[in-house]
GUTIMAR-756619 format. One line per field, with one value per residue (C-alpha): residue number from 0; x, y, z. Coordinates in Angstrom, 3 decimals. Last residue first. Example, Ala and Ser with C-alpha at 12.3 -4.5 7.8 and 13.67 -1.06 7.14 Angstrom:
BEGIN
pase: (1; 0) $
east: (13.670; 12.300) $
north: (-1.060; -4.500) $
up: (7.140; 7.800) $
//
This chain:
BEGIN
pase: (377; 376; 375; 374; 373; 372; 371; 370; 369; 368; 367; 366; 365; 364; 363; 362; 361; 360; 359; 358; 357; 356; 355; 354; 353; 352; 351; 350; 349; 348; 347; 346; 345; 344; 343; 342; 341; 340; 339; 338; 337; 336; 335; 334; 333; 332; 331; 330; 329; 328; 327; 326; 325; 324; 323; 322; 321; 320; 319; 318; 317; 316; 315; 314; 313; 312; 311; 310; 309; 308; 307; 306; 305; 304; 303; 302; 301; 300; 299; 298; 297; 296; 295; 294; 293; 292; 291; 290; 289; 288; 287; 286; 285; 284; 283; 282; 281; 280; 279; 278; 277; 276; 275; 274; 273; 272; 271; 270; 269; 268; 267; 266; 265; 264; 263; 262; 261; 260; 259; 258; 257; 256; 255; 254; 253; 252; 251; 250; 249; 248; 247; 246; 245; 244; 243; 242; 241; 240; 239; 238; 237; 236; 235; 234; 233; 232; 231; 230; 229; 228; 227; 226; 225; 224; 223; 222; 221; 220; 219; 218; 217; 216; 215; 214; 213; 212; 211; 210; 209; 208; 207; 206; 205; 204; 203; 202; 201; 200; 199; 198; 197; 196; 195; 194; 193; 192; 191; 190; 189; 188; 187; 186; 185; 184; 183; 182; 181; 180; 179; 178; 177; 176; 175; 174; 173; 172; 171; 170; 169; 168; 167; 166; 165; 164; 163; 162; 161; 160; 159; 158; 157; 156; 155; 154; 153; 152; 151; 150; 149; 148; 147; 146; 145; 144; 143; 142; 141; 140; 139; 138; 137; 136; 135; 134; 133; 132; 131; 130; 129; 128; 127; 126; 125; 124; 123; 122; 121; 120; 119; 118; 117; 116; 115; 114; 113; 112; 111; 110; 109; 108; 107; 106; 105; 104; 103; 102; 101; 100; 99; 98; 97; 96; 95; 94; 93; 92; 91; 90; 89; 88; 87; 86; 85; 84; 83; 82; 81; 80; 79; 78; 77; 76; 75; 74; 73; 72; 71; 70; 69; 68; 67; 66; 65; 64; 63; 62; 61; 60; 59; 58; 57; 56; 55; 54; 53; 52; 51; 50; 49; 48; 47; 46; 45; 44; 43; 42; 41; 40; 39; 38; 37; 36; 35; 34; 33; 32; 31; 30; 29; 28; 27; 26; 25; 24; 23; 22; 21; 20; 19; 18; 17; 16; 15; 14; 13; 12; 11; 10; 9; 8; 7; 6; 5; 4; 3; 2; 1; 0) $
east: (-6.639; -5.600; -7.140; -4.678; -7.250; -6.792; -10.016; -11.918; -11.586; -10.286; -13.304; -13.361; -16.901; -17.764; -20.771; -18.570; -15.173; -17.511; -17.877; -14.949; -14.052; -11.852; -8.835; -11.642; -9.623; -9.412; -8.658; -6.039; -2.805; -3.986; -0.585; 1.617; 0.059; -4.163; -3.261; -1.818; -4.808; -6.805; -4.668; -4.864; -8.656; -9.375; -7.459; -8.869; -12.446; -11.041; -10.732; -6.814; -6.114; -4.612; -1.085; -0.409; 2.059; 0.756; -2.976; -2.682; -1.780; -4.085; -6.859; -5.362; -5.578; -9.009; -10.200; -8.899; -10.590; -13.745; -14.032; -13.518; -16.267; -18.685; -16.874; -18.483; -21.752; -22.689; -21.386; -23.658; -26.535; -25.108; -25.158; -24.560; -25.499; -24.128; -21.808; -20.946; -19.899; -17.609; -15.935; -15.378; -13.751; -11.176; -10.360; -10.103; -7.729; -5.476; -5.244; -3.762; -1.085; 0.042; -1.140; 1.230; -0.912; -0.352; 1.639; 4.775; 6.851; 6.227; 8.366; 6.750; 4.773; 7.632; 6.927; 3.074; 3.987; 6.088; 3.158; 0.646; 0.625; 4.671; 4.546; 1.433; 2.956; 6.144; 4.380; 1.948; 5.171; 6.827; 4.440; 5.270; 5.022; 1.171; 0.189; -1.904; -4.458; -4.165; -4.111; -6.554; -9.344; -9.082; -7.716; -9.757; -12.933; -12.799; -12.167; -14.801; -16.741; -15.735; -15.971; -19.943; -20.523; -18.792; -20.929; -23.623; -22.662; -22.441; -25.860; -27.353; -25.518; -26.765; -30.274; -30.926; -30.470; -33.897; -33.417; -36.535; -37.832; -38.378; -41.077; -41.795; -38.235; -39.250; -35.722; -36.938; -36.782; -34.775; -33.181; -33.188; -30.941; -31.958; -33.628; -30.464; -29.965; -28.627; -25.628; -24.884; -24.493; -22.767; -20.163; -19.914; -18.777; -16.805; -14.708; -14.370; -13.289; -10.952; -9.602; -9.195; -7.359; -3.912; -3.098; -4.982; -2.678; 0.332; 0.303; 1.113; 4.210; 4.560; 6.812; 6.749; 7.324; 11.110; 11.816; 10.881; 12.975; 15.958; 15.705; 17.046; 13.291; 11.728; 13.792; 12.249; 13.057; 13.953; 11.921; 11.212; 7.539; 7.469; 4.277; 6.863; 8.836; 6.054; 4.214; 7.373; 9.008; 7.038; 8.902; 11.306; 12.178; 9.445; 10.720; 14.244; 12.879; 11.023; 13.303; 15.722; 19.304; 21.561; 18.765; 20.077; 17.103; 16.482; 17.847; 21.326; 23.216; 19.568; 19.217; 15.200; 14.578; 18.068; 17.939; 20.452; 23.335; 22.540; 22.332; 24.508; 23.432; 25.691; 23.442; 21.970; 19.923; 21.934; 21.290; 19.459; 17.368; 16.551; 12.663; 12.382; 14.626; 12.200; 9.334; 11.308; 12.852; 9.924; 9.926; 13.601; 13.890; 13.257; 16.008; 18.582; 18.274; 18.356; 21.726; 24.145; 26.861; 25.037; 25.493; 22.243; 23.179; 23.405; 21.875; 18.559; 16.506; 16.231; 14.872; 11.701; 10.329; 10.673; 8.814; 5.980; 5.783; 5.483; 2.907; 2.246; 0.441; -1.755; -3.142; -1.536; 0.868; 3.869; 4.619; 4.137; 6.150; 9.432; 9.179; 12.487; 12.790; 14.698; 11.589; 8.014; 5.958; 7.627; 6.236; 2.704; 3.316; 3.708; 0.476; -1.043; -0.597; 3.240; 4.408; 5.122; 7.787; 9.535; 12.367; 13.342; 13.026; 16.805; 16.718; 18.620; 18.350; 18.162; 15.040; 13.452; 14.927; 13.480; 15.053; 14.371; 16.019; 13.788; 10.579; 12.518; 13.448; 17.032; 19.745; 17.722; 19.705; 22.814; 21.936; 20.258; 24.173; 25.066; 26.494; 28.166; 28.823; 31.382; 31.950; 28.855; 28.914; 27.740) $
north: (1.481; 2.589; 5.630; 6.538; 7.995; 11.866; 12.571; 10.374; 12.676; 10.625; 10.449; 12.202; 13.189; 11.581; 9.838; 8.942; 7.766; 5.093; 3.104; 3.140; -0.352; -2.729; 0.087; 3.147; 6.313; 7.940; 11.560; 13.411; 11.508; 12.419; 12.338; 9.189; 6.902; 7.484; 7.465; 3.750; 2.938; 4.024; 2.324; -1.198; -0.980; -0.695; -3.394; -5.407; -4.481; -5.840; -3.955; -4.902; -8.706; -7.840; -8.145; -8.116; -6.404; -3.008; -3.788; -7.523; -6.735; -3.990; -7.038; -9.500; -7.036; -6.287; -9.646; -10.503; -7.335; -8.110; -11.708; -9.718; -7.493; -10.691; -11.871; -9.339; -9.306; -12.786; -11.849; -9.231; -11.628; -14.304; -13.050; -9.166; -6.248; -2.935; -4.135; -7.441; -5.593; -2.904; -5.940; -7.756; -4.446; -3.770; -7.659; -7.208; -3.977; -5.928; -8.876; -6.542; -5.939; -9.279; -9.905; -7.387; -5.388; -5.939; -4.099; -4.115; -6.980; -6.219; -2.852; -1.336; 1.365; 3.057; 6.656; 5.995; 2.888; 4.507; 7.272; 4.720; 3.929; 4.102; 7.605; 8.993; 7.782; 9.497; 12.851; 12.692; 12.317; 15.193; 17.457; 20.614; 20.116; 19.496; 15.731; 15.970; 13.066; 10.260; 6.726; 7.840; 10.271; 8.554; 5.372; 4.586; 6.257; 4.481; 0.770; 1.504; 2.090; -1.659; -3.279; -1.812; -3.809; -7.070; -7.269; -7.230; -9.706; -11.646; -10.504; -11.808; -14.995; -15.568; -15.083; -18.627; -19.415; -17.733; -14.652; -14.076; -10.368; -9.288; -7.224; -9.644; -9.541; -5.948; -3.314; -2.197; -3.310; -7.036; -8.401; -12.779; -15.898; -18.462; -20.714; -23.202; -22.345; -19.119; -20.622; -22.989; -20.316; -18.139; -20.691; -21.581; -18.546; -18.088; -21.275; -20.278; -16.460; -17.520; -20.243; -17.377; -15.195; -16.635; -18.123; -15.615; -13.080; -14.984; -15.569; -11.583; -11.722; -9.546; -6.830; -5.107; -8.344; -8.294; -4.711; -5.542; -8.373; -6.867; -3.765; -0.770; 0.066; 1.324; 0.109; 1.010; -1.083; 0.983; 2.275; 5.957; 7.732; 11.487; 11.719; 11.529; 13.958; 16.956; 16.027; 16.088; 18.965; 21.366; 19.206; 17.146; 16.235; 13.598; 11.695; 10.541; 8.038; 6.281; 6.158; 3.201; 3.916; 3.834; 5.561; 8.967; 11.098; 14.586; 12.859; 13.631; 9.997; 7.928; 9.989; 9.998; 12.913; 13.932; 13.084; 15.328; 12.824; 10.211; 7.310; 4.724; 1.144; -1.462; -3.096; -6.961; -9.080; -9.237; -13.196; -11.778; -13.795; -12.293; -11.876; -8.143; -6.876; -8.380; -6.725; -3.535; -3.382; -1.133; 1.049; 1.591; 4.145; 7.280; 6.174; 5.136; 8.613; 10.671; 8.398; 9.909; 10.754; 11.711; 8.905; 7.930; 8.501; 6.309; 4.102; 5.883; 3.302; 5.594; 8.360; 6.672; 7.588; 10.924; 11.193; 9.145; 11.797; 14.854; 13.031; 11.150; 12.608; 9.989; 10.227; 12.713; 12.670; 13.369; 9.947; 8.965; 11.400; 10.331; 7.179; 6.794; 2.823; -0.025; -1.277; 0.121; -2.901; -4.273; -1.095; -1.743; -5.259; -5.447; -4.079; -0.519; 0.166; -0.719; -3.175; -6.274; -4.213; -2.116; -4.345; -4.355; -0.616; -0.194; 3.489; 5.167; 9.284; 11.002; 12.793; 9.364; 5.961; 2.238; -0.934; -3.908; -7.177; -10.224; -8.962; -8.265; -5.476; -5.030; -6.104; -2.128; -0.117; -1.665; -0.559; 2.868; 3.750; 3.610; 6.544; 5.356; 8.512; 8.433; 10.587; 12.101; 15.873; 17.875) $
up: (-23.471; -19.922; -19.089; -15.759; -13.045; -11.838; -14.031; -11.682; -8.627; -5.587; -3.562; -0.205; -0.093; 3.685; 1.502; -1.255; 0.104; 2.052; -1.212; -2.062; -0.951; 0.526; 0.806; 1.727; 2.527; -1.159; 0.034; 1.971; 0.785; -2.944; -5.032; -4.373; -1.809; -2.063; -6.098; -5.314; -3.656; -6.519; -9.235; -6.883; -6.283; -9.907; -10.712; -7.303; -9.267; -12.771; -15.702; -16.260; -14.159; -11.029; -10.170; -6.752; -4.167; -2.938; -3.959; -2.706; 1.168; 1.519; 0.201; 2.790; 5.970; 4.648; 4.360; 7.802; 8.829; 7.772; 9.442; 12.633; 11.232; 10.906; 14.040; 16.182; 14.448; 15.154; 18.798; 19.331; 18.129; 20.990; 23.590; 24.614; 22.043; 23.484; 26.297; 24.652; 21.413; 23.254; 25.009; 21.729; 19.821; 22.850; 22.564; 19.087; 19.467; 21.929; 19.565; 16.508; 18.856; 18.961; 15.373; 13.755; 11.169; 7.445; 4.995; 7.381; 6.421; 2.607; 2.826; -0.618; 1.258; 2.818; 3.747; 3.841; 5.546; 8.600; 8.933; 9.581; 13.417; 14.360; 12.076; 14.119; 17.480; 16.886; 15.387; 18.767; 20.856; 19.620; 19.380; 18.434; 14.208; 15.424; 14.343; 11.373; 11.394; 8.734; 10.843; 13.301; 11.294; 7.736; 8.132; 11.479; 10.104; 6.850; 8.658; 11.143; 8.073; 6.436; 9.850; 10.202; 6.672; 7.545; 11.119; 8.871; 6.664; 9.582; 11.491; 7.931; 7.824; 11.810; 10.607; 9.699; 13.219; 14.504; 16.642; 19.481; 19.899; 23.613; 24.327; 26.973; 28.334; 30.154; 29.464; 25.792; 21.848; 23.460; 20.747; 21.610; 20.914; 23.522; 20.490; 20.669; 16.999; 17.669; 20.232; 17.851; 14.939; 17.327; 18.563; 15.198; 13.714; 16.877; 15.966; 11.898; 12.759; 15.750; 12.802; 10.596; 12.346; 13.207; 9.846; 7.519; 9.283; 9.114; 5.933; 4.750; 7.079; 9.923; 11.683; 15.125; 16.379; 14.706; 15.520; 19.363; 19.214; 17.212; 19.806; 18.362; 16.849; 13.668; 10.835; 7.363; 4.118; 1.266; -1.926; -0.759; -0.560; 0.060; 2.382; 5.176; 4.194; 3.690; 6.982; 9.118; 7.506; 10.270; 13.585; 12.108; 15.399; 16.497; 13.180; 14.906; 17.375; 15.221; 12.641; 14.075; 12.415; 9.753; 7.921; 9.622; 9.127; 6.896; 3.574; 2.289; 3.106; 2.183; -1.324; -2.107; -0.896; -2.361; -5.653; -7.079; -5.787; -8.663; -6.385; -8.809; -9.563; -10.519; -12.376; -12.284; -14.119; -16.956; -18.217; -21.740; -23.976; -27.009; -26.882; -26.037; -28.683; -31.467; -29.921; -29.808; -33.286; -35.062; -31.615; -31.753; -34.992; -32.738; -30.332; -32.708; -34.272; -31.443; -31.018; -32.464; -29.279; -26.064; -24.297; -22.246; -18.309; -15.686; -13.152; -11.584; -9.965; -6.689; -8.816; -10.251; -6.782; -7.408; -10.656; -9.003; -5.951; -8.345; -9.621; -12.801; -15.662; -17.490; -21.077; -21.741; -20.664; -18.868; -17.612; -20.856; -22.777; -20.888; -21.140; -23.599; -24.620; -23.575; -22.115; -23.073; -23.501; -20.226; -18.406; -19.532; -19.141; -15.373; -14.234; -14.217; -10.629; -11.062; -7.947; -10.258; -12.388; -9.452; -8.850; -12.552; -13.349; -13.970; -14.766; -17.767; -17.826; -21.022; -19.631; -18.686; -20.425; -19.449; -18.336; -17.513; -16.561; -15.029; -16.789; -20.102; -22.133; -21.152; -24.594; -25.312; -22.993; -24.166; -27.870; -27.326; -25.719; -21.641; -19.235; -15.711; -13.666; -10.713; -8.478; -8.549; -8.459; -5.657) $
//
């Protein structure tokens, strides 16, 4: 189906867009306006500024980093037009001497018209598989078999899960609010604990007779924290990996809806910002569920120690998710690192790269993202 109507620009207008505010970048003869997408690239705003009002086209190819199938569809939905055809090989060749001086005239377009180019159709909200004029959640159960395929095709468009506006609006959060409602539970219990250790009533029992009891001085309550950090960071693995990323069977309709409600609505959307990090009403539930499981295996105060050590976790985790989808970190560091493999988990290797704080649990349940798959920035 042809577009009704196609917009087509020459080397010259692309190039007056080579700024944070207004960029734009060629693929295939195709212009994008890549403006949105700047502070969300895995490899940090300037390697797509550096390349503005120019063809991209051999770097996404590679070497030295091919993107996925996934990336080249996501670059879809910023489609705006087509290069004119008329002379301008040369023009493009010749526009790396002139880029840096492109890039510092000031330019007040922020703004494009932008077409859906009607090729794009996982991407294309009137040909896609749901109606996006209304709640998902309800629709997904159907797909049946093309479940799995759609939703691991990312889109750039906030997701609407219920009819409700007041279930729709708790089933979505702000970063801050985490932080906000967490920490000072994290700062009183951290006390409570410490207080509670320093009494001298603190004790492990090794078997059912108190005298083979084992007393807990105070100073270990850092240790039981850290601890309680280092269990949250594999319950955080195993709840990614074997909750948030099972199959549902293409029969199920309910196990499909609960699957996409759980994880499957970020995986299809992972730029919405009001639904990177997890509602604290629910959120409560599952920390309740936590804290009883802690007082029947390690009651008092240790168990406790431990408990908001992983609570503690979790806030840290909630905030880290948070930064990989939407921050900027600075090239070489550990969030940088973070960010690219996060961002691998997303577009190519849904089945591996689990850990979101860390790796380090990716190793021993062998479902590292192979290194080779890595962009080699230099």
């Amino acid at each position: 189906m042809e577009m009704e109507k196609k917009r087509s620009f020459t080397i010259d207008e692309v190039q007056q867009h080579t700024t944070v505010d207004s960029c734009w970048i060629i693929h295939e003869r195709r212009v994008y306006d890549v403006s949105a997408f700047i502070q969300r690239h895995p490899g940090g705003e300037q390697m797509i500024v550096q390349r503005a009002g120019r063809d991209v086209s051999r770097d996404m190819a590679g070497p030295p980093h091919r993107h996925s199938l996934n990336a080249q569809r996501w670059l879809q939905q910023y489609y705006i037009g087509e290069l004119r055809q008329e002379g301008d090989q040369e023009e493009l060749e010749g526009f790396t001497q002139k880029k840096q001086a492109v890039r510092d005239r000031s330019t007040a377009n922020r703004g494009s018209s932008s077409v859906m180019d009607a090729r794009c159709k996982s991407v294309d909200p009137d040909n896609d598989l749901v109606d996006w004029k209304k709640p998902l959640l309800w629709q997904v159960g159907h797909l049946r078999e093309k479940y799995d395929e759609w939703v691991h095709q990312p889109v750039d468009r906030p997701i609407r899960l219920f009819y409700s506006d007041f279930v729709e609006a708790c089933s979505k959060t702000a970063w801050y609010v985490v932080p906000l409602v967490w920490t000072p539970i994290v700062i009183f219990l951290s006390w409570y604990s410490y207080t509670e250790l320093a009494q001298g009533n603190a004790r492990v029992f090794t078997s059912f007779a108190a005298e083979y009891s084992i007393p807990v001085h105070k100073y270990c309550f850092p240790f039981l924290f850290l601890l309680g950090m280092f269990l949250w960071s594999l319950v955080e693995y195993l709840i990614h990996r074997y909750l948030f990323h099972m199959k549902p069977p293409a029969s199920n309709y309910y196990l499909i809806t609960l699957h996409f409600m759980l994880h499957g609505q970020h995986h299809k959307s992972p730029f919405d910002g009001s639904r990177l990090v997890f509602p604290p009403v629910p959120a409560s539930f599952v920390v309740a569920l936590f804290l009883a499981a802690f007082h029947l295996f390690a009651p008092g105060a240790v168990g406790m120690s431990i408990f908001v050590g992983g609570l503690c976790g979790y806030v840290v985790y909630d905030m880290i998710h948070y930064y990989l989808h939407y921050g900027s970190p600075k090239k070489g560091s550990y969030l940088y690192g973070l960010k690219a493999y996060h961002v691998k988990h997303h577009f190519e290797h849904q089945r591996l790269g689990f850990g979101i704080t860390s790796r380090f649990w990716d190793y021993p349940f062998d479902t590292v993202i192979p290194e080779e798959t890595f962009e080699k920035h230099h």
